[in-house]
C-alpha positions in Angstrom: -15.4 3.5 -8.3 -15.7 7.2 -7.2 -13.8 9.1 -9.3 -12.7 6.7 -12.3 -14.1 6.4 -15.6 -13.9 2.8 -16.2 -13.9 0.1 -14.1 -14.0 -4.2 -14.5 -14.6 -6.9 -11.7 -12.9 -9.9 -12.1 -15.6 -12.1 -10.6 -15.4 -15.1 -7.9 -12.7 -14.4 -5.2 -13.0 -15.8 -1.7 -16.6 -15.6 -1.1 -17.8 -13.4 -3.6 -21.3 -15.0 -3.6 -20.8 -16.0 -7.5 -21.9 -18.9 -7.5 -25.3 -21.1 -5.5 -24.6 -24.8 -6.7 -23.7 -27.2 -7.6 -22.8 -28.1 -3.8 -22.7 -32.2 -5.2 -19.4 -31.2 -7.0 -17.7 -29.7 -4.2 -15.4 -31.8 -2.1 -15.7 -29.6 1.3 -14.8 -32.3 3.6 -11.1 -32.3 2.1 -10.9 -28.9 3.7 -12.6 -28.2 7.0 -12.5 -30.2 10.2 -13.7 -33.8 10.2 -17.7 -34.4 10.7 -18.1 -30.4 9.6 -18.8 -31.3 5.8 -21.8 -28.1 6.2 -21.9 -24.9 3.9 -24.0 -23.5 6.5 -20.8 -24.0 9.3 -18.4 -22.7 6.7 -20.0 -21.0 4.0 -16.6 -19.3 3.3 -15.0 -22.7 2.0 -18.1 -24.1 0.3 -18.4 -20.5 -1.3 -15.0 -20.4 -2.5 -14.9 -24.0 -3.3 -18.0 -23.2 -6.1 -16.5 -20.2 -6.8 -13.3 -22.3 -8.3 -15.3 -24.9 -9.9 -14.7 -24.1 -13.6 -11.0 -23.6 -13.1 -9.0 -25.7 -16.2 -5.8 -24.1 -16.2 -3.6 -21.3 -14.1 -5.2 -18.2 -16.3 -8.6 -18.7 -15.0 -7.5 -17.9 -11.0 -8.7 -14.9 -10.1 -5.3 -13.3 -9.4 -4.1 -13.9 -13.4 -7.9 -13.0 -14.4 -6.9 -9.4 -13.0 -3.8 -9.0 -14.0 -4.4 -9.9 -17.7 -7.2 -7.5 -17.6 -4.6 -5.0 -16.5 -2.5 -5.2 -19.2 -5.2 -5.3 -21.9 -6.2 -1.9 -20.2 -2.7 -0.3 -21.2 -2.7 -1.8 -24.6 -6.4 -0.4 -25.1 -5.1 3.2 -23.6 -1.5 3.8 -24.3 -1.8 6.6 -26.2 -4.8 8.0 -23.4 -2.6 9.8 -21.1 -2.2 11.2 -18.3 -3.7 8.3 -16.7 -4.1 6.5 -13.0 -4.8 2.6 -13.1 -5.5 1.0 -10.2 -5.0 -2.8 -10.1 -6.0 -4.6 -6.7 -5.1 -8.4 -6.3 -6.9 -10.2 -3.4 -4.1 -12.5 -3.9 -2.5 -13.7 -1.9 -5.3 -13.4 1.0 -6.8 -16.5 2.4 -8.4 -18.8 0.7 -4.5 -20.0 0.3 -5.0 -22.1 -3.0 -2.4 -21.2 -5.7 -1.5 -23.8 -8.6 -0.1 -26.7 -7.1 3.4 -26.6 -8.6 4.0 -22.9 -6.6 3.5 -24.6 -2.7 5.6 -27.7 -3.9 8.3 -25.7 -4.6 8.4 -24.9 -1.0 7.4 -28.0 0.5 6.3 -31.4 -1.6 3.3 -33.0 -0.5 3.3 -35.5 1.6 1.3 -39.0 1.5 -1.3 -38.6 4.0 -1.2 -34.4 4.4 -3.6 -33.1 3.3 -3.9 -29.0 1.5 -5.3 -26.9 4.3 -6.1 -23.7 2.3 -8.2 -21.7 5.2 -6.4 -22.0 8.1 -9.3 -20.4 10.0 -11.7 -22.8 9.8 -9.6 -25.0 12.4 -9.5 -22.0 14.7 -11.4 -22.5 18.0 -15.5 -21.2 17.2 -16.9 -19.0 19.4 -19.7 -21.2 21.7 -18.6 -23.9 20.3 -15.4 -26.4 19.8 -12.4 -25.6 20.9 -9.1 -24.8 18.2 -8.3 -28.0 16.2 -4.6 -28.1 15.8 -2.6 -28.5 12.5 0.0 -31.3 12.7 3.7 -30.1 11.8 3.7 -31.3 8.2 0.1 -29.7 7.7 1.6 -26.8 9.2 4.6 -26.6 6.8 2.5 -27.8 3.9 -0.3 -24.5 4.9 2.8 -22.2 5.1 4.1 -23.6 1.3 0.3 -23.0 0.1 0.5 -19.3 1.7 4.7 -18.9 -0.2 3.2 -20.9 -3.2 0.3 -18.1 -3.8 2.7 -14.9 -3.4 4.9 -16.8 -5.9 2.4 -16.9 -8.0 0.9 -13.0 -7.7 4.9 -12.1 -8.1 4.5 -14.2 -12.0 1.4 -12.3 -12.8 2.7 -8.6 -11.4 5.3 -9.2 -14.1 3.1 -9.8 -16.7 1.7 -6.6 -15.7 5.0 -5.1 -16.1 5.8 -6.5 -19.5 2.3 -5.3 -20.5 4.2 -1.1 -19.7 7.7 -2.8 -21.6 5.5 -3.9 -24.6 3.0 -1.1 -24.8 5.9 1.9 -24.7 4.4 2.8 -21.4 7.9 2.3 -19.3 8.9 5.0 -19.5 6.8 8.1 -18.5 4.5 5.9 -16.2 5.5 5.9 -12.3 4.6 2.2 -11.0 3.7 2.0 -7.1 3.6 -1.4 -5.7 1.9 -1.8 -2.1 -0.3 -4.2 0.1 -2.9 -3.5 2.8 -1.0 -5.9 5.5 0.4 -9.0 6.2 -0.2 -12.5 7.7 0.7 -14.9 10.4 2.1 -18.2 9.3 2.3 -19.4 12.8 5.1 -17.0 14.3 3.4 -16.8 17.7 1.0 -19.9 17.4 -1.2 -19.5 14.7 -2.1 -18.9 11.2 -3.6 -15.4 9.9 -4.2 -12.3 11.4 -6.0 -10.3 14.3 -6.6 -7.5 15.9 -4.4 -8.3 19.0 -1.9 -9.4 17.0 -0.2 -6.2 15.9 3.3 -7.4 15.4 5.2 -6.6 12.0 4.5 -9.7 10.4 0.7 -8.5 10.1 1.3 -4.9 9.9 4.4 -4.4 8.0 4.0 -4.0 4.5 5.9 -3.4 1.0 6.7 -0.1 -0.4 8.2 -0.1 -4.1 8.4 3.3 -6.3 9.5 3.3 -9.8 9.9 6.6 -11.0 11.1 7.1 -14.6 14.5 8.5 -15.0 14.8 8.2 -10.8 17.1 6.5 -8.7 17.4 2.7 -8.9 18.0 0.2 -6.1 17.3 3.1 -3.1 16.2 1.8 0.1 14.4 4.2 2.6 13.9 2.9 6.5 12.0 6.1 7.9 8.6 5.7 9.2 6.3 5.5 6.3 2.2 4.8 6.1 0.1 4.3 3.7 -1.5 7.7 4.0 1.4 9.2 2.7 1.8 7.4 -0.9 -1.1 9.9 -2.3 1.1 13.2 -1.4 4.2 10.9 -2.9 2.6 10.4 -6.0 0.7 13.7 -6.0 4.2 15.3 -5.8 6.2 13.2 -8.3 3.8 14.3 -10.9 4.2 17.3 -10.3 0.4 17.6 -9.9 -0.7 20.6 -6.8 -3.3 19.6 -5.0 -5.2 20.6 -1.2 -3.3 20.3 1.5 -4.1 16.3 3.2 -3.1 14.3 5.6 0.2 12.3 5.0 3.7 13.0 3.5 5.5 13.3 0.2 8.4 11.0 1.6 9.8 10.9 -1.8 12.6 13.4 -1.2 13.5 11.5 2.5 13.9 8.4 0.0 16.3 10.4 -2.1 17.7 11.7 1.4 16.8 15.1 0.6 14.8 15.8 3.8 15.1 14.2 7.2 12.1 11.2 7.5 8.5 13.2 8.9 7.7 11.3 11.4 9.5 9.3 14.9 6.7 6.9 14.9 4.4 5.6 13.7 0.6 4.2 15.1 -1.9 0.9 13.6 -4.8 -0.2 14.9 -7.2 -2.7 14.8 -11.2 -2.8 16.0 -10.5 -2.5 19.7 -6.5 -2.5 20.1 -3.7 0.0 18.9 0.5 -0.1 18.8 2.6 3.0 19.1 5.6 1.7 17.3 9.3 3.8 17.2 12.7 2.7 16.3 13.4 1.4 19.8 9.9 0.6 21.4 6.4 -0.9 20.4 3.5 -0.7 22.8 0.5 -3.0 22.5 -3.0 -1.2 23.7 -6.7 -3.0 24.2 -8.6 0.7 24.2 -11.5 -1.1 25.6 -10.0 -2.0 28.8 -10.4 0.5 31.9 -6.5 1.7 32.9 -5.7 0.2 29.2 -2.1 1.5 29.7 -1.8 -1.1 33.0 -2.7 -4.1 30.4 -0.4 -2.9 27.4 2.5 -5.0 26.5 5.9 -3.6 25.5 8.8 -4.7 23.9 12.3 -4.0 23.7 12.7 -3.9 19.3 16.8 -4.1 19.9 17.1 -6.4 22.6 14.0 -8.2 21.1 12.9 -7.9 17.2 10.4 -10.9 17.2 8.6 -9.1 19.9 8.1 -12.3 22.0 9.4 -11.1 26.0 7.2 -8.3 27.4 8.8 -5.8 29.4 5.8 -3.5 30.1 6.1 -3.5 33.9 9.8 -2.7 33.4 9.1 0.3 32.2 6.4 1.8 32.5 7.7 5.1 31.1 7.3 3.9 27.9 3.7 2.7 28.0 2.7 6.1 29.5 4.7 7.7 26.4 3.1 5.6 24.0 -0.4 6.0 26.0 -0.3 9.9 25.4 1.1 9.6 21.3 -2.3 7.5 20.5 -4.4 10.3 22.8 -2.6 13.1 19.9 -4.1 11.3 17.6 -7.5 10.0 18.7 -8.3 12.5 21.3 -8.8 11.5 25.1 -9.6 8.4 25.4 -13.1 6.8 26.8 -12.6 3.8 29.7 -14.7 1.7 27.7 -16.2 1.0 24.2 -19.2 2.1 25.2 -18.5 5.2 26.7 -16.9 5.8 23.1 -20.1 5.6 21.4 -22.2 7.4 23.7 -19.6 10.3 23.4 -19.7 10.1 19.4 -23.0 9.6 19.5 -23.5 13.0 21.4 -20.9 14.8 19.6 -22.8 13.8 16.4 -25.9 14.8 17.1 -24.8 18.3 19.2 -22.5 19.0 15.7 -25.3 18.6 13.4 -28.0 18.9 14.4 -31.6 18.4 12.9 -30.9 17.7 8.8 -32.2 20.9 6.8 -32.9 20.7 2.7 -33.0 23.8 1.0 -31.9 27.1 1.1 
């Protein structure tokens, strides 16, 4: 909230702790493993599951809750410009539960399959069982729920939109439409997302800028992160501001200005990928020699990322190794020895805390 002058939270997503009880009018064995019927074993499901209890029609999801909050927001401020609004959707993010009629488009139920809406609670737990596998038609049927639920953010972003048509706002109002990252829906084996899992399908995300009186139907394949859409906007607004981290890559859209970067770098907890047009490396930072357990593949002769070719070439693990030490700094053989280091470096830097003058 730093910064704005309003705010509203739309209540009850996921496992917002909204709601303690009723747990009697919860059905939690329809959606975890059989014999595991326990809020305390998933507390995420029988959260969500309470959360949802009061639901009677496809306005009172969460997702719709926001967006119709949205677009009351312009009608109340139309005329209160310049303005920022800043609408976030935890849609479509797991728990995978959209209005039936969106996943049935994609896949009917079947007789006998049941809706598995968290994924995760069938993945192996730690000290305990192992994974429980989906069958194939629970597997399609999860990937319809996952399709069903972006379908349904998609209806509600354009009632969003039609809230700037109706309100005047269309315009002289620059819309930016982004997500924080992506999903698995079993492309190497599973469902969801992790931090050794940096392939595009988790990490890859949508860009769309609507500038008024700009170009239409532009597409832009240069390296872009999300650090950059501040300095984008920043710039398109003509507004000056400090110099930051990041790009304005809006004149490399309009092909103005060559892209500002050759690659690009995630990361996740422990692991990292140094990603180009040609290469992307896989890194555990943890590991001691990290760049002798990196995988690599070949993005031309292999998109899906599924053959590593690491010990082929070397060359381009050790390249990739040295663009993550630009930007972290030299890298610690362990974990550990990263915390020791920052914990030194933090204390050395700062110092006993003074108060006054």
């Amino acid at each position: 909230t730093r910064g704005f002058i309003s705010w509203q939270f739309i209540r009850g997503q996921e496992n917002d702790p909204f709601r303690s009880g009723p747990f009697e009018r919860i059905n939690l064995a329809a959606n975890v493993p059989e014999g595991e019927a326990s809020p305390a074993k998933h507390p995420t499901v029988a959260q969500y599951l309470l959360n949802a209890l009061d639901r009677r029609g496809e306005e009172d999801w969460p997702c719709a809750q926001v967006f119709r909050a949205a677009a009351r927001w312009l009608e109340d401020n139309r005329l209160n410009s310049p303005f920022f609004l800043w609408v976030d959707s935890f849609t479509p993010h797991e728990l995978w539960d959209p209005p039936r009629h969106y996943a049935d488009a994609y896949c009917p139920p079947k007789p006998g399959v049941r809706d598995i809406i968290y994924p995760q609670a069938f993945h192996a737990q730690p000290k305990g069982r192992p994974e429980i596998p989906l069958t194939p038609d629970e597997a399609e049927r999860c990937k319809a729920l996952y399709l069903g639920f972006v379908t349904f953010l998609d209806r509600w972003v354009g009632h969003l939109l039609d809230a700037l048509d109706a309100t005047g706002l269309r315009d002289n109002t620059v819309v930016l439409f982004t997500t924080d990252h992506g999903t698995e829906l079993m492309d190497k084996g599973r469902f969801g997302k992790g931090g050794d899992r940096l392939h595009p399908y988790n990490t890859r995300v949508p860009l769309f800028i609507r500038v008024p009186g700009g170009p239409k139907g532009v597409r832009c394949d240069a390296w872009v992160q999300n650090l950059d859409f501040t300095p984008t906007l920043l710039m398109s607004l003509e507004v000056p501001h400090e110099p930051m981290d990041g790009f304005n890559v809006w004149p490399v859209a309009l092909g103005q200005a060559p892209p500002p970067r050759s690659y690009v770098t995630t990361g996740w907890g422990n692991h990292a990928c140094v990603r180009d047009d040609r290469w992307a490396v896989h890194l555990n930072v943890t590991q001691p020699n990290f760049a002798q357990t990196a995988q690599a593949y070949d993005l031309v002769a292999d998109p899906d990322e599924t053959r590593d070719v690491a010990s082929q070439h070397p060359e381009v693990v050790r390249e990739a190794a040295a663009r993550l030490g630009k930007l972290t700094g030299p890298l610690p053989a362990t974990w550990q020895a990263y915390k020791q280091r920052a914990q030194g470096r933090t204390m050395r830097t700062f110092g006993p805390l003074r108060f006054g003058a």
